[in-house]
C-alpha positions as CSV (number, residue, x, y, z in Angstrom):
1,X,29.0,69.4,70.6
2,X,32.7,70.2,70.8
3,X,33.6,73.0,73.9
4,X,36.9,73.9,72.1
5,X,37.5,74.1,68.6
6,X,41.2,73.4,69.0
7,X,43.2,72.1,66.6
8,X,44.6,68.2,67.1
9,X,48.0,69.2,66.1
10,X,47.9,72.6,68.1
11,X,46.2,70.4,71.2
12,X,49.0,68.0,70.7
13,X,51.8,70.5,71.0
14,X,50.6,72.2,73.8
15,X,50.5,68.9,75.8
16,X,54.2,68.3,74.3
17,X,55.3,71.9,75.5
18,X,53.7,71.1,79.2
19,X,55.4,67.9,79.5
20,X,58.5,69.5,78.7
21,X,58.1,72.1,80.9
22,X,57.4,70.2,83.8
23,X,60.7,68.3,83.3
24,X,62.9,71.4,83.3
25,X,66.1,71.2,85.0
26,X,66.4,73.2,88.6
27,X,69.3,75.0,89.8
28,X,71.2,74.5,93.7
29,X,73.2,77.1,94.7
30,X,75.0,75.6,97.7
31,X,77.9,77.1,99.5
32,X,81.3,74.6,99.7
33,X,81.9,72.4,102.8
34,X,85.2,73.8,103.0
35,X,86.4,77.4,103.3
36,X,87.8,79.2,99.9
37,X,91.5,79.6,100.5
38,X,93.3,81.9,97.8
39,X,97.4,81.9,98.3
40,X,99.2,85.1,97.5
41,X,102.5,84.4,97.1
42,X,104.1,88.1,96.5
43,X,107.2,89.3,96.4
44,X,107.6,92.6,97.9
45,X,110.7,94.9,97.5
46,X,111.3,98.2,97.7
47,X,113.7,100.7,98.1
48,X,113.8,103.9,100.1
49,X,115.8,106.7,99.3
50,X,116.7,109.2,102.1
51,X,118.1,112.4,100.4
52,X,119.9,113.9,103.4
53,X,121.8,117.7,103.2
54,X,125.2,118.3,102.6
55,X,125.5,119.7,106.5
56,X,123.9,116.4,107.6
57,X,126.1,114.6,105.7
58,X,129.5,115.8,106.8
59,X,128.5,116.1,110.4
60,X,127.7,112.1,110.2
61,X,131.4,111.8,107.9
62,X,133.3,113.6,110.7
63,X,131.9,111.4,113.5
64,X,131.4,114.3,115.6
65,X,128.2,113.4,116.6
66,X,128.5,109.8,118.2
């Protein structure tokens, strides 16, 4: 008397597919040992414009002021 009427090639490749699954690969995540250091080497330049009016401007020419 047969309790499962399974196949020998189906039986078979279940048993393949288990023993395959149990030797999966696993995943670490793991932080580093050393801190992440990123180096921003940036040049920075700009310029600023000062738009000064034309009283300003010839009261600083005459040397009045100082």
């Amino acid at each position: 008397m047969k309790i499962f009427n399974i196949p020998k090639k189906t039986l078979s490749m279940l048993i393949a597919l288990y023993a395959l699954m149990g030797c999966s690969p696993t995943v670490k995540i793991e932080p580093p040992d050393k801190p992440i250091v990123i180096n921003l080497n940036v040049k920075i330049e700009h310029e600023i414009k000062i738009k000064v009016d034309k009283e300003l401007d010839e009261l600083l020419a005459d040397d009045e002021l100082f």
